[in-house]
C-alpha positions, -999 to +999 in steps of 0.1 A: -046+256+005-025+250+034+009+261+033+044+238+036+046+244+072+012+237+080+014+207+060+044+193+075+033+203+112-004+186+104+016+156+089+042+151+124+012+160+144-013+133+128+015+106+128+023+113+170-015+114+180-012+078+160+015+066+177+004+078+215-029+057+207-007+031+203+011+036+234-019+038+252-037+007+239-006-010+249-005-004+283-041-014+291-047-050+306-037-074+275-058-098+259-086-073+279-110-057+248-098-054+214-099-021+202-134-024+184-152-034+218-135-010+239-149+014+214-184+000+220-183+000+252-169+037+258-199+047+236-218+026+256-207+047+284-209+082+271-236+080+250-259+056+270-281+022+264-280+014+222-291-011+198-267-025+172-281-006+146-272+030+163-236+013+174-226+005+138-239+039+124-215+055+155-184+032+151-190+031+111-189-006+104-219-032+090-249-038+116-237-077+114-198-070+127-213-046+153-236-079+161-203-100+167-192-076+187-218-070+210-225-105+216-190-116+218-194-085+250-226-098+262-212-135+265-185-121+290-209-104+312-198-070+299-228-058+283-269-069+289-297-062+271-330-053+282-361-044+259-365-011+234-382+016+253-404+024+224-400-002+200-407-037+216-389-052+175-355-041+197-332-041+220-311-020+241-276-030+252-261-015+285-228-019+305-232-039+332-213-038+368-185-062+353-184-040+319-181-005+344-152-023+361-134-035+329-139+000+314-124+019+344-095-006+343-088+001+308-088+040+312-069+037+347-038+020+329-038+043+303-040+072+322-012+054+347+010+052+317+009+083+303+013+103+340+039+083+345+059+092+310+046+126+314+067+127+348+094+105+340+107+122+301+094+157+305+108+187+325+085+207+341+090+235+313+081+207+287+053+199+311+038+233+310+039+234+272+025+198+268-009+215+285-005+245+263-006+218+234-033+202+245-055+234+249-044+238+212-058+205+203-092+208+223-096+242+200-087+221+170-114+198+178-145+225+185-161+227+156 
């Protein structure tokens, strides 16, 4: 059982993580993605061509919202489909050109926005321990 300290620090820490997502899906384009399709399409990304089925098991939601989602992204040129490799009963969906753009727009004025705070509010002391806090949090992560 964790202790008060550790409770308090996991508490403060798991309620600023929660607000800097925030802050960072506020500063991409508005009216862009909503936060469910920028999801999709980052796992898209990272984790290559998918069906619906193996979206909704990823992002934890029904197979039928994931289908919304996916088609609401496929109607605005962000995502295409193209046959199942293996299994011709499915479908893949990619990113397309116009869904790499969008997706590199998004991360650019996130990334713009946080640099920006970084050098505007921190010193360079508070700088140097931010990336000692990070480091922390990439070894909370590892499993």
């Amino acid at each position: 059982m964790p202790e008060k300290d550790q409770e308090r620090l996991a508490t403060d820490l798991g309620a600023t993580v929660a607000q800097l997502m925030r802050h960072l899906r506020a500063a991409s384009p508005q009216g862009e993605l909503t936060p469910t399709q920028r999801s999709a399409i980052s796992r898209i990304d990272t984790d290559g061509p998918a069906t619906i089925a193996a979206l909704a098991r990823a992002e934890l939601v029904r197979p039928q919202s994931m289908r919304l989602t996916v088609g609401a992204l496929e109607e605005r040129g962000i995502l295409a489909r193209s046959p199942h490799p293996t299994d011709g009963r499915q479908v893949v969906f990619s990113l397309t050109e116009e869904g790499r753009r969008m997706l590199t727009a998004v991360r650019q004025a996130k990334q713009n926005w946080l640099a920006v705070a970084i050098d505007d509010r921190l010193t360079v002391e508070e700088q140097r321990t931010l990336a000692t806090a990070a480091e922390l949090m990439r070894r909370l992560m590892r499993e």
